[in-house]
MARFIVO-920360 format. One line per 2 residues: number of its first residue (from 0); for each residue x, y, z of N, C-alpha, C. Coordinates in Angstrom, 3 decimals. Each point is the difference from the previous one (the first is absolute). Layout:
N
NUM> X Y Z X Y Z X Y Z  ...;
REM end
This chain:
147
0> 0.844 -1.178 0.000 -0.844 1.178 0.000 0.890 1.242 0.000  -0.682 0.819 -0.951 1.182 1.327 -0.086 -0.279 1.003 1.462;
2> 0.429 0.944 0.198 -0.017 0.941 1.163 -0.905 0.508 -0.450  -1.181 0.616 1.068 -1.311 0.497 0.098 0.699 1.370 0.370;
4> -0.194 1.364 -0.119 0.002 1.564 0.500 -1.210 0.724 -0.508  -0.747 0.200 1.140 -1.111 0.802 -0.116 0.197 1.358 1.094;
6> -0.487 1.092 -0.632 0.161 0.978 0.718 -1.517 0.717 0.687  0.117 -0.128 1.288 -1.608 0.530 0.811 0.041 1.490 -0.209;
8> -1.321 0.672 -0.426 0.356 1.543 0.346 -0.436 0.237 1.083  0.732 1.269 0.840 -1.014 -0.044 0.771 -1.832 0.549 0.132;
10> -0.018 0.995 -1.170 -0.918 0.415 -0.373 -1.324 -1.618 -0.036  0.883 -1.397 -0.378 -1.523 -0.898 0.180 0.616 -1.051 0.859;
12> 0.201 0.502 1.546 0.339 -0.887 0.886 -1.180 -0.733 0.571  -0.925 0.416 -0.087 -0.586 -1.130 1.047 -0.425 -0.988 -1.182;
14> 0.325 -0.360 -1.213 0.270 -1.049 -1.067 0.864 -0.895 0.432  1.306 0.229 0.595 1.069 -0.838 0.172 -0.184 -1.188 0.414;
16> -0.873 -0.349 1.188 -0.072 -1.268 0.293 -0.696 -0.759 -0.725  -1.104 0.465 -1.169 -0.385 -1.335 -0.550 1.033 0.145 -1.322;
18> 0.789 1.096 -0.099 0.975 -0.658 -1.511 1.188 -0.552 0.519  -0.064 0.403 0.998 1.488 -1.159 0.678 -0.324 -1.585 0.158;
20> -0.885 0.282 0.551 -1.017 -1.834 -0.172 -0.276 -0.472 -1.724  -0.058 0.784 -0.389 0.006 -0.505 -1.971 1.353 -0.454 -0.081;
22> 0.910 0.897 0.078 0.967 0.188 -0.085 0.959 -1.846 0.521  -0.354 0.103 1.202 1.046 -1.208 0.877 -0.775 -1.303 -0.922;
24> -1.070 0.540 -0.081 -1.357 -1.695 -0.557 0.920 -0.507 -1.280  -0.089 1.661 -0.818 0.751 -0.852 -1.167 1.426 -0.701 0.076;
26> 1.026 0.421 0.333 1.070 -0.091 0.868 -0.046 -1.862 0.409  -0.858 0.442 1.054 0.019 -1.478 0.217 -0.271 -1.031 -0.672;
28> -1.007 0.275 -0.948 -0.490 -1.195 -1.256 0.928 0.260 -0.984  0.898 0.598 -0.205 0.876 0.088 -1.157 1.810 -0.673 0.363;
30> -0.072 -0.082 1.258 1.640 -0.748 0.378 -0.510 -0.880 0.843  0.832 -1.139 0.053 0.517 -1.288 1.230 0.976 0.289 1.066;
32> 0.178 1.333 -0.150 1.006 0.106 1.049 -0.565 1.216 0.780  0.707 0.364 1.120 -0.507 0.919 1.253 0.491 1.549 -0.612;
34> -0.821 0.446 0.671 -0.249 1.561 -0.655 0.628 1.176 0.944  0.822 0.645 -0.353 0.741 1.095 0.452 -0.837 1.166 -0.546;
36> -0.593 1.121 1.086 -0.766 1.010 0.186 1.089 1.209 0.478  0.463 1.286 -0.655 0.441 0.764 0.295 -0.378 1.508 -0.130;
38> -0.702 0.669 0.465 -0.595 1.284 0.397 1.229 1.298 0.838  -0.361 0.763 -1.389 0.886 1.379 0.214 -0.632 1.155 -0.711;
40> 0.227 1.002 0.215 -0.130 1.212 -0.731 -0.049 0.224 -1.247  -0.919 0.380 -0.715 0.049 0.168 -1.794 1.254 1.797 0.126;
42> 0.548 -0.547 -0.793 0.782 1.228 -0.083 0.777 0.095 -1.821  -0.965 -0.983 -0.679 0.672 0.273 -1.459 -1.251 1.353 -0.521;
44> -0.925 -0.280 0.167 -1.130 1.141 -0.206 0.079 1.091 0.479  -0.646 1.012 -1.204 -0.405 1.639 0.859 -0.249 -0.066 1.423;
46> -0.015 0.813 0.587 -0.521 0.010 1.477 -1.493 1.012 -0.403  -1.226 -0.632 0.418 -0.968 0.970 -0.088 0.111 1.171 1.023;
48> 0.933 0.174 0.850 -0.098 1.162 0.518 0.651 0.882 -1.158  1.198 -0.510 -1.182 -0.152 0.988 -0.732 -0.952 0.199 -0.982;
50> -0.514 -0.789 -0.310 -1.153 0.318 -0.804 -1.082 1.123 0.298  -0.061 0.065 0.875 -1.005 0.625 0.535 0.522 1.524 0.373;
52> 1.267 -0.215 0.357 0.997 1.567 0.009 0.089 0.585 -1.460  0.110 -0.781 -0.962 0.434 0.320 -1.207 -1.539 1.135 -0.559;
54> -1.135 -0.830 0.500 -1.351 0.358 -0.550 -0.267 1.094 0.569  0.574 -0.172 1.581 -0.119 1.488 0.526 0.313 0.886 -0.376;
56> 1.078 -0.286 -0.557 0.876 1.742 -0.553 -0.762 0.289 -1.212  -0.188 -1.363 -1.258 -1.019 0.238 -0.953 -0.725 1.046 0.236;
58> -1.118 -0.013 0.838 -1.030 0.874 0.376 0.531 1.237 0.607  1.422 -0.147 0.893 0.401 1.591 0.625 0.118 0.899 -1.314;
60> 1.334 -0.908 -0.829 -0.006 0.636 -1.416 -0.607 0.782 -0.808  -1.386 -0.532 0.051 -1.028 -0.341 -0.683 -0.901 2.034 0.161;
62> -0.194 -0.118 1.610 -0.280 0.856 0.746 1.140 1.395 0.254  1.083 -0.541 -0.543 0.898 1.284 0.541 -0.337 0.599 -1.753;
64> 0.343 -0.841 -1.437 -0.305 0.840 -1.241 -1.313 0.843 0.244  -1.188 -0.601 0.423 -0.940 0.771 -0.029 -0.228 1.062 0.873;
66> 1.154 -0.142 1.204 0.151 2.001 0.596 0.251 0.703 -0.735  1.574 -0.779 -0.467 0.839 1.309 -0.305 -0.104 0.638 -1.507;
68> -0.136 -1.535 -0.616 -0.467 0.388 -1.480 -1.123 -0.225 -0.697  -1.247 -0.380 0.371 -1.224 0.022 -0.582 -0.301 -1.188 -0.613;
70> 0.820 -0.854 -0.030 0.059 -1.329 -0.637 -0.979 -1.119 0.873  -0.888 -0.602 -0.905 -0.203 -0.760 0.797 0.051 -1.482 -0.540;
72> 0.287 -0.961 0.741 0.579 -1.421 -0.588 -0.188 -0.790 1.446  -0.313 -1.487 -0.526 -0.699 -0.740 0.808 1.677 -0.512 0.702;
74> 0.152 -1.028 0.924 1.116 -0.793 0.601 0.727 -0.638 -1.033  -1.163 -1.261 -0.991 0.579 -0.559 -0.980 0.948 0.596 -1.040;
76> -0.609 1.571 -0.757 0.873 0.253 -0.518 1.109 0.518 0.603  -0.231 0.236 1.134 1.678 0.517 0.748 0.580 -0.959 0.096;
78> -0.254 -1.178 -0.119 0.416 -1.370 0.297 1.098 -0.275 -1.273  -0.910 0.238 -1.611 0.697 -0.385 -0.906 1.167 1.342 -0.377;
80> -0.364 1.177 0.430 1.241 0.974 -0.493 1.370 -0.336 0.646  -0.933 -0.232 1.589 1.580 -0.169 0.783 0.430 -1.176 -0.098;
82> -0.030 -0.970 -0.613 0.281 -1.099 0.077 0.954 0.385 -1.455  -0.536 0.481 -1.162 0.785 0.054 -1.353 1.083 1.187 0.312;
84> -0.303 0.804 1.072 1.232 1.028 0.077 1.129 -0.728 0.992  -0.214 -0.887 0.918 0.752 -0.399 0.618 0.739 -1.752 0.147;
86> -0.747 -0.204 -0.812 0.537 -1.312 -0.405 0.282 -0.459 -0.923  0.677 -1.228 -0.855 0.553 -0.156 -0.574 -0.490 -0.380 -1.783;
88> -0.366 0.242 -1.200 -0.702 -0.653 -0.877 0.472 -0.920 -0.598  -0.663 -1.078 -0.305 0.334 -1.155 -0.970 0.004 0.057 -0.986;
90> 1.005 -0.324 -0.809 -0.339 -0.293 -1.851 -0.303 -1.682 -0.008  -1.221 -0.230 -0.894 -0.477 -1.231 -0.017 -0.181 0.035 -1.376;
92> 1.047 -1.180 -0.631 -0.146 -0.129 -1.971 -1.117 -1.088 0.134  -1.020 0.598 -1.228 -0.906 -0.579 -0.271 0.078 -0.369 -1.370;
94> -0.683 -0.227 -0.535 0.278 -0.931 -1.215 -0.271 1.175 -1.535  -0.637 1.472 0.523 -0.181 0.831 -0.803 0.768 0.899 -0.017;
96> 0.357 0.455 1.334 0.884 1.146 0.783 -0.268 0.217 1.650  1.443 0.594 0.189 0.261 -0.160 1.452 -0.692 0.705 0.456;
98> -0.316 -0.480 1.344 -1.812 0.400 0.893 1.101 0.236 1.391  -0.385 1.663 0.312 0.642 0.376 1.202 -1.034 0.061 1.384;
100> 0.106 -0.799 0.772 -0.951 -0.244 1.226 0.898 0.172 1.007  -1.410 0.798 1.442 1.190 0.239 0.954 -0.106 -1.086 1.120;
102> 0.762 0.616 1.078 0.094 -1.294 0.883 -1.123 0.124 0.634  -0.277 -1.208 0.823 -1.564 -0.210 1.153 0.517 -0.111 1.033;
104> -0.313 1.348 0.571 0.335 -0.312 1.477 -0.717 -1.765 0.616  -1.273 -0.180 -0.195 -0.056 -1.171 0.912 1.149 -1.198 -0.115;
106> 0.552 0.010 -0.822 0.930 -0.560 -0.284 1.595 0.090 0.419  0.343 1.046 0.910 0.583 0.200 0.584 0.269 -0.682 1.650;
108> 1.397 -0.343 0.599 -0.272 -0.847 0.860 0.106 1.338 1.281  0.365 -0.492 0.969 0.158 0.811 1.631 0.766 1.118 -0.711;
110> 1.392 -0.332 -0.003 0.902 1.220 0.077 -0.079 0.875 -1.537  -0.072 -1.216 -1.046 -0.281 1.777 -1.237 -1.353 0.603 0.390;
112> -1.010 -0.313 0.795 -0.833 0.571 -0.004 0.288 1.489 1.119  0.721 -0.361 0.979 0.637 0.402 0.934 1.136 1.078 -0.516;
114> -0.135 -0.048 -1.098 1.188 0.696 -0.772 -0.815 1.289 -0.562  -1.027 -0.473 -0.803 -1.091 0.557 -0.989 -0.521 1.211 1.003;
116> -0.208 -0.806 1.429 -0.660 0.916 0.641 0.538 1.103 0.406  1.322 -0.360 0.503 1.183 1.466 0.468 0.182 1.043 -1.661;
118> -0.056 -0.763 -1.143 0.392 0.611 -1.097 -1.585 1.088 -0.048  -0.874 -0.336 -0.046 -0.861 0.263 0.106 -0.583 1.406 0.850;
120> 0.598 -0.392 1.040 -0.199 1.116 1.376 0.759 1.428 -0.260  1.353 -0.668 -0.482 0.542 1.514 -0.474 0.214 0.900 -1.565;
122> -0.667 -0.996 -0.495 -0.973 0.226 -1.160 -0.636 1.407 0.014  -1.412 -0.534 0.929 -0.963 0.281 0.051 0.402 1.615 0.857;
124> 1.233 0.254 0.663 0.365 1.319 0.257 0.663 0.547 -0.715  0.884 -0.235 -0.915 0.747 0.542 -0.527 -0.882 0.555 -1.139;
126> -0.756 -1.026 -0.899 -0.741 0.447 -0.682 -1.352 0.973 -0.330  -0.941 -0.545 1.262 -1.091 0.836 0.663 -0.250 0.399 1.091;
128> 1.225 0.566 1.019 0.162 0.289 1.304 -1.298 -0.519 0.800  0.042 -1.120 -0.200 -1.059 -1.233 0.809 0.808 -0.395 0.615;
130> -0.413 -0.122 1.289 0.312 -0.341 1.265 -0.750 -1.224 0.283  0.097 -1.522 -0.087 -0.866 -1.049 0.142 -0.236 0.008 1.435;
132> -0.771 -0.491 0.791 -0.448 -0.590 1.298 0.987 -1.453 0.586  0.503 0.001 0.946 0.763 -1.337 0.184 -0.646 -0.354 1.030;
134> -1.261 -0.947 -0.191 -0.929 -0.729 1.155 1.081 -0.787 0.784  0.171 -0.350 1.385 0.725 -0.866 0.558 -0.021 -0.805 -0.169;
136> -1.445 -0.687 -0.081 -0.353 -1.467 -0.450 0.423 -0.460 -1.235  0.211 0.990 -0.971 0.286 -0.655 -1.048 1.320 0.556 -0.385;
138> 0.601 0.838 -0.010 1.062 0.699 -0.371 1.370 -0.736 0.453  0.540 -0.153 1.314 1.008 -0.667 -0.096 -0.199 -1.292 -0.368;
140> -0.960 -0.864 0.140 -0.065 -1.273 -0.378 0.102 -0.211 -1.268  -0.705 1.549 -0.986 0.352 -0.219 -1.417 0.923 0.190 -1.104;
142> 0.995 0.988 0.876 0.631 0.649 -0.733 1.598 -0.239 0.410  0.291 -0.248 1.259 1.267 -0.368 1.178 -0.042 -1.364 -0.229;
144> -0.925 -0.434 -0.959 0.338 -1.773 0.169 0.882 -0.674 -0.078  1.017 -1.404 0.683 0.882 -0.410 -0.761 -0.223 -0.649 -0.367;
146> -0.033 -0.625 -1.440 0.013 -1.614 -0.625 1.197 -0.634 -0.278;
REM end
């Protein structure tokens, strides 16, 4: 039997115990031999505390153009400018001509995201003397992370 890795969020914890019970059932009907169970920390994934920091500033962003400059634009598109001004683009050859796509943040693990976010922060002053909010709850956990 190959190695089983499933990752719990915590967002659908009180799920865990009946997919851990799926989980061992199959496990057990699939080998003759005794089963080694090891439980640790997901730490290859985003951390949703940055996710949720990232969305925040979206909307501070979002809210500081429409003081200072009359602009008004939802989170999402602050989502896709700052993401194409600050990250990296792909050339992808296609079979007609090369197709330039940018990167996805969800796709990003702990620390480039952790990266994105500091790049981001002084960004967002240098460029539109926006001053983001650094919630406690989420701020060092999202941005000070180590991976």
């Amino acid at each position: 039997m190959d190695k089983i890795t499933k990752v719990f969020t915590r967002a659908n914890a009180k799920h865990w115990p009946v997919n851990v019970e799926k989980i061992l059932i199959f496990a057990w009907q699939n080998s003759d031999k005794d089963l080694k169970v090891t439980v640790e920390e997901d730490s290859d994934g985003r951390s949703i505390r940055q996710n949720k920091l990232m969305w925040k500033w979206h909307s501070e962003l979002a809210e500081h153009i429409k003081e200072t400059q009359g602009g008004v634009f939802s989170p999402e598109v602050i989502h896709l400018y700052v993401v194409k001004e600050l990250l990296p683009m792909q050339v992808i050859e296609t079979p007609e001509y090369p197709e330039v796509i940018r990167t996805e943040t969800k796709k990003l693990n702990v620390k480039p995201m952790a990266n994105f976010l500091t790049s981001y922060e002084m960004w967002a002053v240098d460029k539109y003397q926006c001053q983001f909010t650094q919630p406690d709850d989420l701020y060092f956990k999202a941005v000070m992370k180590d991976a």
